[in-house]
N, C-alpha and C positions, 0 to 999 in steps of 0.2 A: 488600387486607388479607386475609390465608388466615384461616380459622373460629376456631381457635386464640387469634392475636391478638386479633382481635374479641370472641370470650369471655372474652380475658384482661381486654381495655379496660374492659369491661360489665359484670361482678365488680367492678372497680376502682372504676368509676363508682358502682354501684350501693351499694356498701361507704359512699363517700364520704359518698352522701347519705343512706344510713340514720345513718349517724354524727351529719350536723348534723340531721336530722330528729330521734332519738333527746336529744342536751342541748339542743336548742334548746325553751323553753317561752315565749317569748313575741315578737313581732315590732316592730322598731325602733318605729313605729307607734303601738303599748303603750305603752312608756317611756319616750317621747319627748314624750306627751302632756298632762303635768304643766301646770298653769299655775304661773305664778314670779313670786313676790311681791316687791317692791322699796318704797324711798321711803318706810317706816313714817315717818309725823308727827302729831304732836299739835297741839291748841289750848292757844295762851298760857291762856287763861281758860275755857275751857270743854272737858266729858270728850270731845269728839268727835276722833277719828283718820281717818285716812285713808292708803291706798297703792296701788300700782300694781300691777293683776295682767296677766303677759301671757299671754294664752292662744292658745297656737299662733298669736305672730303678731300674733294681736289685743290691742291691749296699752289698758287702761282704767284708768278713777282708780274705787276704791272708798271706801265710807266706812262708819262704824260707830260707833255711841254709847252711852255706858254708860245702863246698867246692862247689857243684853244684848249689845249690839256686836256685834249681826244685821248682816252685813253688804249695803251695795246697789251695786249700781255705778251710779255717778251719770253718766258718759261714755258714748257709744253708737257705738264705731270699730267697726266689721266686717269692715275686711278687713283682709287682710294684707302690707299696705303698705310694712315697713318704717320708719313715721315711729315715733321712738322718744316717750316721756313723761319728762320728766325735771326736778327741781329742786322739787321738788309742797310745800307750804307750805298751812297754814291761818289766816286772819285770826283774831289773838284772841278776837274777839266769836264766833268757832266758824261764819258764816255764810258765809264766801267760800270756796274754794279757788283757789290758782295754778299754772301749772305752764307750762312749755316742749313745744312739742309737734316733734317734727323733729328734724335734727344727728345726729351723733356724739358723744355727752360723752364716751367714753372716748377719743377720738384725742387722739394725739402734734400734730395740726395740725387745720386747718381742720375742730374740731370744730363751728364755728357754723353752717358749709355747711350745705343742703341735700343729704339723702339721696335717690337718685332712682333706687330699684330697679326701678321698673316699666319704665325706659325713658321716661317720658312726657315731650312732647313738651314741658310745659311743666312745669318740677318744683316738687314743694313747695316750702310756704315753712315756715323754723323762724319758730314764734312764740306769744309768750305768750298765754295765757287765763287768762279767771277765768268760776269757775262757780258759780253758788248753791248751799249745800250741802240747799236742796232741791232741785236739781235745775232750776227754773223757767227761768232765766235763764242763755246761755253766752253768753260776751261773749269774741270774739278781740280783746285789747286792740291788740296789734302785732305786728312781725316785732323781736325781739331775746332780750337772752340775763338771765340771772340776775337773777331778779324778788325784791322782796325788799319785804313789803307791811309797811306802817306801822302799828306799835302799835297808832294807833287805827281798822287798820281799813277806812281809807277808801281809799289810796291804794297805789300800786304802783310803786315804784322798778325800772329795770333798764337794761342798757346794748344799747345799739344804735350797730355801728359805733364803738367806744370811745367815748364818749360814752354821761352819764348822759342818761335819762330818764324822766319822770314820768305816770303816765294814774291818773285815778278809776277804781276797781275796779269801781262797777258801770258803766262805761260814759258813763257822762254828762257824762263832758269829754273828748278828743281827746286822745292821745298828744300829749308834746311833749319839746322838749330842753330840762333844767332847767338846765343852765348847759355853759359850754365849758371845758375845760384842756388844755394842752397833754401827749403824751403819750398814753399809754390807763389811762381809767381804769375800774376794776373795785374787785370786796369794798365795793360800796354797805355801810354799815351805818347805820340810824336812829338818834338818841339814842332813850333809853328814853321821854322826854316828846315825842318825834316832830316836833322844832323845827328839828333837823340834823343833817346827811347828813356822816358821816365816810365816808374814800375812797382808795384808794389809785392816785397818778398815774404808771405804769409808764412811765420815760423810756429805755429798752436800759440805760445803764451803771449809773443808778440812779433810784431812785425815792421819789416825797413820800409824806408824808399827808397831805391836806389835810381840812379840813373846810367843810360850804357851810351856812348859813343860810339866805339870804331871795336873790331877785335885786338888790338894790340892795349889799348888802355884801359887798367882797370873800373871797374863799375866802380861810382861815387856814391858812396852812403850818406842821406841825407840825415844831421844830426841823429847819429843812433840811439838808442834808448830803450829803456826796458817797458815802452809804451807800446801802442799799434798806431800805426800810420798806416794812412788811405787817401783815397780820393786826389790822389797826385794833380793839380792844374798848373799849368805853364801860361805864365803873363801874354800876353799880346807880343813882344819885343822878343821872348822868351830868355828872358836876362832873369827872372824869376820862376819861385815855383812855391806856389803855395798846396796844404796840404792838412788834413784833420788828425790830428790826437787824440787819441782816448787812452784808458788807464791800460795794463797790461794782467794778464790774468796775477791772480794769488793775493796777499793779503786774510786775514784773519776770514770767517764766513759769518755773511750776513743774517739777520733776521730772515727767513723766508716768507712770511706773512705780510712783511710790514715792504713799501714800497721804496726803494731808493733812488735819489738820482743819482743819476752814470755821467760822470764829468766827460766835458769833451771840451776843444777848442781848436780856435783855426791857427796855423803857423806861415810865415814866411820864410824860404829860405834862397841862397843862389846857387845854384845850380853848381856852379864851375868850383867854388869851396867844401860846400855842403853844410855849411854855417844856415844857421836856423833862428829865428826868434817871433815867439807868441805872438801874432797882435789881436787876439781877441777870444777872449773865455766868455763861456754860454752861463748864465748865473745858476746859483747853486740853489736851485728848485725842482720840483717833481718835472714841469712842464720844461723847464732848461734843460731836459734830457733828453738826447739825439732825437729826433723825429724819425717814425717809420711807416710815414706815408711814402707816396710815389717819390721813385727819387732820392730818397734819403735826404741828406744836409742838401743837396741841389747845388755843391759849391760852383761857383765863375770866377774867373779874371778878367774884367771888363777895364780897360785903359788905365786910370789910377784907383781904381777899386775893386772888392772881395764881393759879390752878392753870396747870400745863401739862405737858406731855409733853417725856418726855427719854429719850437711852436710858446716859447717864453713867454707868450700872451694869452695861452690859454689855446692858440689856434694854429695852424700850418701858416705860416705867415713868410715871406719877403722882406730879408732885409740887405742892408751893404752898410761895409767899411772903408775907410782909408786902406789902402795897400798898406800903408806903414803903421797901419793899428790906429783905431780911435775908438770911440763910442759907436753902434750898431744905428742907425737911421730905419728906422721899420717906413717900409714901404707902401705895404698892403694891410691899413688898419679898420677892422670891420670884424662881425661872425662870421666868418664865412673860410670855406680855407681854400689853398691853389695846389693844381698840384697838372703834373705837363709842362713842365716851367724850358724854356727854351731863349736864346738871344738872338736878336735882331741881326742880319748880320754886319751893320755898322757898331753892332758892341753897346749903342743906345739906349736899350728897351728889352724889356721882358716880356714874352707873349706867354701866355697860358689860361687852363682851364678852371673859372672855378663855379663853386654854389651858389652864386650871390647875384642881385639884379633887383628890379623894379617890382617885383611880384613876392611877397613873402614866399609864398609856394617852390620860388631858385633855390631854398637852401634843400631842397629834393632834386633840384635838374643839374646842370651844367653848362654855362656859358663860356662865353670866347673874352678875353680882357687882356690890359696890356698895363704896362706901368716903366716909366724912366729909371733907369738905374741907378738917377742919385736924387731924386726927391720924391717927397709921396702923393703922384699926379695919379692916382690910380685912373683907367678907364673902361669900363665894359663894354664891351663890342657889341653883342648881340644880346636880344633879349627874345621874352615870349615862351610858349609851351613846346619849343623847339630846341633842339640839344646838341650842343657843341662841345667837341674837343682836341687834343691833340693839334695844335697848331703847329705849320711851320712856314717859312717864309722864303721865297725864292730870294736868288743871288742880289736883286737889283730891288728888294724890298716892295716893288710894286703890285705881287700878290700875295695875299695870306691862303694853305691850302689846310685845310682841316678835316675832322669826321664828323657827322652832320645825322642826325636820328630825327625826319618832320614827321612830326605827328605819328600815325601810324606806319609811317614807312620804313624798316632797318635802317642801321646804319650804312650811309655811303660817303665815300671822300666828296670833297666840294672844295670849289674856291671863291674869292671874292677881290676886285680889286682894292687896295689900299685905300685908295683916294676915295673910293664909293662906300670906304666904312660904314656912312651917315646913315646910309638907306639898306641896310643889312639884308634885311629879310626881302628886302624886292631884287635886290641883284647878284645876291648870292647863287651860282652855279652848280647843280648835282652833279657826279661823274658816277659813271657807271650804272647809270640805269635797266640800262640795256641789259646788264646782267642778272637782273632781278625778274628770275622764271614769272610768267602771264599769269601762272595759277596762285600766287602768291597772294591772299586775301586783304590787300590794301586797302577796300573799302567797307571790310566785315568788324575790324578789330574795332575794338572798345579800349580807347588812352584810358589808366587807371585813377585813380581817383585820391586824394590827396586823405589818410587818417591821422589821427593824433589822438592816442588815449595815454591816459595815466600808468604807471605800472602803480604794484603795492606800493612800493616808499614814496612814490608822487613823483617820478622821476616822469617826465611826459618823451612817449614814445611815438615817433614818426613812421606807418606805415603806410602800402600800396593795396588797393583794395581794386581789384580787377570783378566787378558782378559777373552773376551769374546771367545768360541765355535763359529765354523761356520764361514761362508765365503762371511755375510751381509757387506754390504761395508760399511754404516752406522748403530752402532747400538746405541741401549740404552743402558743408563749407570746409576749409582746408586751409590750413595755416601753413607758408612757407617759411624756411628760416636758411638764411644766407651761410655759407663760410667765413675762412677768413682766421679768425671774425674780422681783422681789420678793413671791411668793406661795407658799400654802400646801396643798395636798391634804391631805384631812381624812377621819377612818375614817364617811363619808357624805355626803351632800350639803352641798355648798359653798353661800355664803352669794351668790358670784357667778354670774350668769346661765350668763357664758363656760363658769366651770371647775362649773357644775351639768349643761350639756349634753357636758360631758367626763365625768363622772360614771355618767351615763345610758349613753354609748356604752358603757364599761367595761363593764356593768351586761351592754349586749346582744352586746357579742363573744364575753363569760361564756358568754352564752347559747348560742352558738354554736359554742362546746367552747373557748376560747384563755384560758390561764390569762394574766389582767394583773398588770402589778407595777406601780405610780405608782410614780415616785420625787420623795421631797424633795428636793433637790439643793441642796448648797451655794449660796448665793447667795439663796436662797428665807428668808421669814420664819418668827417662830414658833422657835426656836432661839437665839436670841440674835444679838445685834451681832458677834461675831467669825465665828459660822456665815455671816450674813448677807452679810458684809464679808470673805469668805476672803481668803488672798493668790492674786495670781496668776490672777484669773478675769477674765471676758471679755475685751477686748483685750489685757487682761495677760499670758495663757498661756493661759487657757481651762482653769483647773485644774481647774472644775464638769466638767465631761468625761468625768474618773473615775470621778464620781459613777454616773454612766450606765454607764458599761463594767464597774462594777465592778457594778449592777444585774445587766449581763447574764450575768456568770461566776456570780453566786450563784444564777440559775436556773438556768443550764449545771448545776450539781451538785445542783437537784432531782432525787426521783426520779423524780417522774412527770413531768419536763418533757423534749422531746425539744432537746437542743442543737442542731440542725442547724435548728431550724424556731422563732427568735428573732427574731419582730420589733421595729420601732420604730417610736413616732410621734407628732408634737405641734405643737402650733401656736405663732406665734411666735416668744417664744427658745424653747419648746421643739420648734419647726419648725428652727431652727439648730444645736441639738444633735442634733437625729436628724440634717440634711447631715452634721456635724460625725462621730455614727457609722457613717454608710453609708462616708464618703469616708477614716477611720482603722482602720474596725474591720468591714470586707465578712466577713468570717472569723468573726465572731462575732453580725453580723446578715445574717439571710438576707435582708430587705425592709423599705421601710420608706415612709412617708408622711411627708410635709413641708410644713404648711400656714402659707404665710403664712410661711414660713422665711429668714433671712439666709442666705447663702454667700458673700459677701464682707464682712470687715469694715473694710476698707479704704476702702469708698469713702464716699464726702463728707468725710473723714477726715483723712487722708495729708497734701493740700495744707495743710488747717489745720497739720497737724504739722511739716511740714516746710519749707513755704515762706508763713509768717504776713505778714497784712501791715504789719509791721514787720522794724529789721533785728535784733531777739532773735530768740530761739527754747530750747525747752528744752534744757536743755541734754543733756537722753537723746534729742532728737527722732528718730535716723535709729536707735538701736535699737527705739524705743516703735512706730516704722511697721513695721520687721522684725514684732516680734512680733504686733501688729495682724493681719499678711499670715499669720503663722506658726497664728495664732487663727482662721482661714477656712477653712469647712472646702474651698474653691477652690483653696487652697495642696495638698493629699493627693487630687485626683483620678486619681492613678495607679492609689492602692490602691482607688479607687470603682468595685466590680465589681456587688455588689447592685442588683436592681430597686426603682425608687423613684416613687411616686406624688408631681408636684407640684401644691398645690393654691392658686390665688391669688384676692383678689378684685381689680377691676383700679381701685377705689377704696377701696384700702386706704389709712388714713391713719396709721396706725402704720409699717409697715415698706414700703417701698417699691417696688410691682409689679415693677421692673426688676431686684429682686433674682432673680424665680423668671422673666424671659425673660433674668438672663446665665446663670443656670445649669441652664434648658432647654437651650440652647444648649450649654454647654459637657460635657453628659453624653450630646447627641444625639453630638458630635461625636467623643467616646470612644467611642460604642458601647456607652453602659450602657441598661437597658431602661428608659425612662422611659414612666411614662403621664401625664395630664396632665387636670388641669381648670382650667378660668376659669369663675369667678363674674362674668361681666358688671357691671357700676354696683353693688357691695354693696362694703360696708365691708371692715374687719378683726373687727368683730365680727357677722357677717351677720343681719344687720338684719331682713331677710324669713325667716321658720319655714322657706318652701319651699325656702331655699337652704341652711338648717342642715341640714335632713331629705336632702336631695343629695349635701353634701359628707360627712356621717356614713354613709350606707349607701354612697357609692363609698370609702369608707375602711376599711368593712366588708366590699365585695367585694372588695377589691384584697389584701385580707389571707386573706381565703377562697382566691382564685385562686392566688394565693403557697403558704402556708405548711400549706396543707388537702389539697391531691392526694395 
């Protein structure tokens, strides 16, 4: 290399790094260091709460009790193991807590598994505890799943291996199995006098409810039928039990292009007969079809009425019935949707979280609101650039405790008195400050910024626009794109763990000079049911798509952003959407990251569609696999010239590892620059700190190496 060059390089280099030296004010490290609060619950009967903090990793059951709700952590996990906390519940009496310790709850499959990050020879086991809420006593009752402790207290319902069963809370009798049915059964729920066990018996085509007594009398089938029943609720008195319908599998096959509604309805029945009757069918529209936001239907039995969730207006909405069937009373009428939906515990009132408030800009945040269970008083609790969720409400109603995101602070639990609703934001209380490491850049971060552009067909799309650090007159920019899809990006921290450490990242690429854009994308919630439910998305056409390419033409025409130097990147589906832009759109993304991404969505697919086994089929079957094939971004690897980081874990139970070794493969063998990570034994949602902290800063170098020279 002649002196010249060398000087040329050395300038160049030297420029580089004064640049990210220069915006960069804090290190992944920093930001990353947050602990994340989950699981807020209360006591049936007494002011005491509890929830889950994870702190890098280390993930603990806290607790706190009025009047100060000082909080302690009553668990003592110290490493960072990966074993997740999940299902956390307080005994009425206020003195027990339960919880699951281990699994996956968010997987598509074998969330009951054991996680088994470390490699070890011999791996966790998932399984329940209970703890004294002094602390004195920790009792591993068993290995199983969804504990569901009795009224009064004593005992602890959960299933193991489909199948119910039973252990004393504190220990002093043996796990057992309370009784057999065929099927799997799950949604244990207590009567409210704690005499019997309503349940739902999942059979594949459909499914009972049964109810169980005592071991000598047989379980009672609640009107059986060739439907599926769920959501089992027991009245207040528990002389009732109402419960959701839907159709049972079979009948002729549908269009697969064209959209249908999926009938459902709510039923009453009594218990002690098993005698059942309808009182309320959801109207026979697109939007009348179950809701799969938070929560599902959200159904209640509050004194003489049904509440539940619907989104028949276009929106996630609140409504209630007569116990004995009538017309549906909408509660919560606005754009806006709820979802955290919880009851008061005089049975009253509905607390929950939604988009909506005094600021156009709420239908991007989250606030606190409440509303009466039989007329439409709705009220908003809180307002402002400040973000609330997850309510719950102590025994004696006089505090609401919730999760609280100010400004640039993470999320932390917080309460407020009842009666001081009026002045919200002045006497609202933080908890757990204290746990929030010195080094963490509370006063570096930049709250993002509220966009709205058009996509092609004019459909106006809501992103987060996090700037860039530093004083480059042109810089690089990077489009992120959420999972899901049915999710939301919000102007600050998100209320989930996943899309909080997607948050965080934005936060430090910021840092690092790359202006980001999040986009909302069609299909994503918080919009309504027809945003929600576009035409033509995922195997349909993939019409979400434009959403992102039309993200990336409207940075193209900032001015301070340089078009040539557009990344992309997102996990899950939006790991499938960035394949989807590298492999349609290299021209307008110079690089991109793909974590936990689809590229084919064909597969496991096709065969069902085309060669079922029976002799129907739909009758679009051999266009609906076209399109399928046409919806991958596997089908356009002509046009896939961009470098692409894939990043997979190789027990992932959501999307399927062999998605990112067909399409290693298939980009080695084009010739595109691929770089490549494997998480070893971690999930899809990486379990262990050490391997979020890995896959974030090589998602951060890989975009530094690309789009920074």
């Amino acid at each position: 290399m002649t002196k010249p060059h060398f000087l040329a390089l050395f300038l160049t280099l030297w420029f580089y790094n004064m640049t990210i030296a220069t915006a960069q004010t804090f290190k992944l490290d920093d930001v990353k260091c947050y602990p994340f609060p989950n699981s807020l619950t209360s006591s049936a009967n007494s002011n005491k709460i509890a929830w889950i903090f994870d702190e890098q990793g280390k993930r603990n059951v806290y607790v706190a009790e009025a009047p100060d709700f000082k909080p302690r952590k009553l668990t003592a996990y110290l490493e960072d193991d990966g074993q997740e906390i999940s299902s956390l519940s307080i005994s009425a009496d206020g003195n027990w807590l339960v919880f699951v310790r281990g699994g996956d709850h968010g997987a598509n499959w074998n969330e009951e598994n054991p996680v088994n990050v470390n490699s070890d020879p011999i791996p966790p086991k998932v399984q329940i505890h209970a703890i004294s809420f002094d602390g004195k006593k920790h009792i591993q009752i068993a290995e199983g799943e969804s504990p569901s402790i009795s009224p009064k207290s004593d005992l602890v319902l959960f299933v193991k291996k489909g199948q119910a069963w039973i252990a004393a809370i504190d220990g002093t009798s043996p796990a057992r199995q309370l009784f057999t049915a065929n099927g799997t059964t799950t949604e244990l729920k207590w009567s409210p006098d704690a005499t019997s066990i309503a349940f739902v018996s999942a059979r594949q085509d459909h499914s009972f409810i049964g109810v169980y007594t005592n071991g000598k009398s047989p379980v009672k089938w609640i009107s059986p039928s060739f439907y599926r029943d769920r959501s089992p609720r027991w009245s207040p008195d528990g002389s009732g039990l109402a419960f959701i319908r839907t159709p049972g599998a079979g009948g002729a096959p549908d269009a697969i292009l064209s959209d249908q509604h999926q009938q459902w309805s709510i039923w009453n029945a009594d218990p002690k007969n098993g005698k059942a009757f309808p009182i309320w069918e959801a109207p026979k529209t697109l939007s009348g079809s179950p809701p799969n936001t938070h929560g599902g239907t959200n159904l209640h039995w509050v004194a003489n009425r049904i509440v539940f969730l619907s989104e028949q207006d276009g929106w996630p909405h609140l409504y209630s019935i007569p116990a004995a069937g009538g017309p549906a009373l909408l509660l919560t009428p606005g754009k806006f949707m709820v979802e955290h939906i919880i009851l008061s515990p005089d049975k009253k009132w509905l607390y929950f979280s939604a988009n909506t408030g005094k600021d156009f800009k709420d239908i991007d945040r989250r606030h606190l609101a409440r509303v009466p269970v039989d007329k439409a008083a709705m009220e908003v609790l809180s307002e402002g650039t400040n973000m609330e969720w997850t309510p719950i409400l102590t025994a004696d109603a006089k505090y609401i405790a919730f999760i609280t995101a100010i400004g640039q602070q993470p999320p932390l639990p917080a309460f407020i008195e009842n009666k001081k609703i009026s002045n919200f934001a002045k006497e609202l209380k933080i908890l757990g400050r204290e746990n929030l490491p010195g080094q963490f850049p509370v006063d570096k971060l930049k709250a993002p910024e509220q966009v709205v552009f058009k996509a092609a067909d004019g459909l106006a799309i809501h992103a987060q626009l996090f700037k860039a650090y530093g004083n480059t007159p042109k810089k690089p920019a990077i489009i992120y794109i959420h999972g899901g899809p049915s999710r939301q990006m919000l102007l600050g921290w998100n209320y989930s763990d996943y899309y909080t450490n997607a948050y965080a990242l934005n936060q430090y690429l910021a840092s690092l000079g790359f202006t980001v854009l999040s986009v909302n994308y069609r299909m994503g919630i918080g919009y309504g049911y027809d945003f929600q439910h576009a035409k033509d998305c995922g195997t349909k056409g993939a019409s979400e798509y434009q959403d992102i390419k039309s993200a990336a033409i409207w940075l193209s025409g900032q001015k301070d952003i340089d078009p040539e130097r557009i990344g992309v990147y997102g996990g899950s589906y939006g790991g499938y959407l960035t394949n989807m832009a590298l492999a349609r759109d290299s021209k307008l993304f110079a690089a991109g990251v793909s974590i936990h991404g689809i590229g084919d969505r064909t597969v496991g697919r096709v065969n069902n569609i085309l060669l079922p086994d029976r002799y129907e089929k739909a009758p679009d079957a051999e266009k609906a696999a076209k399109i399928a094939w046409q919806s991958s971004p596997v089908a356009y690897l002509n046009t896939w010239t961009s470098p692409v980081m894939l990043i997979h874990g190789d027990d992932d139970r959501n999307v399927q590892f062999s998605q990112s070794t067909d399409l290693n493969k298939r980009l080695i063998e084009k010739g595109v620059d691929v770089t490549s990570l494997v998480i070893v034994d971690d999930t899809h949602h990486w379990m262990k700190y050490e391997n979020v902290m890995k896959v974030n800063q090589a998602v951060a170098n890989f975009f530094v190496k690309k789009l920074m020279p």
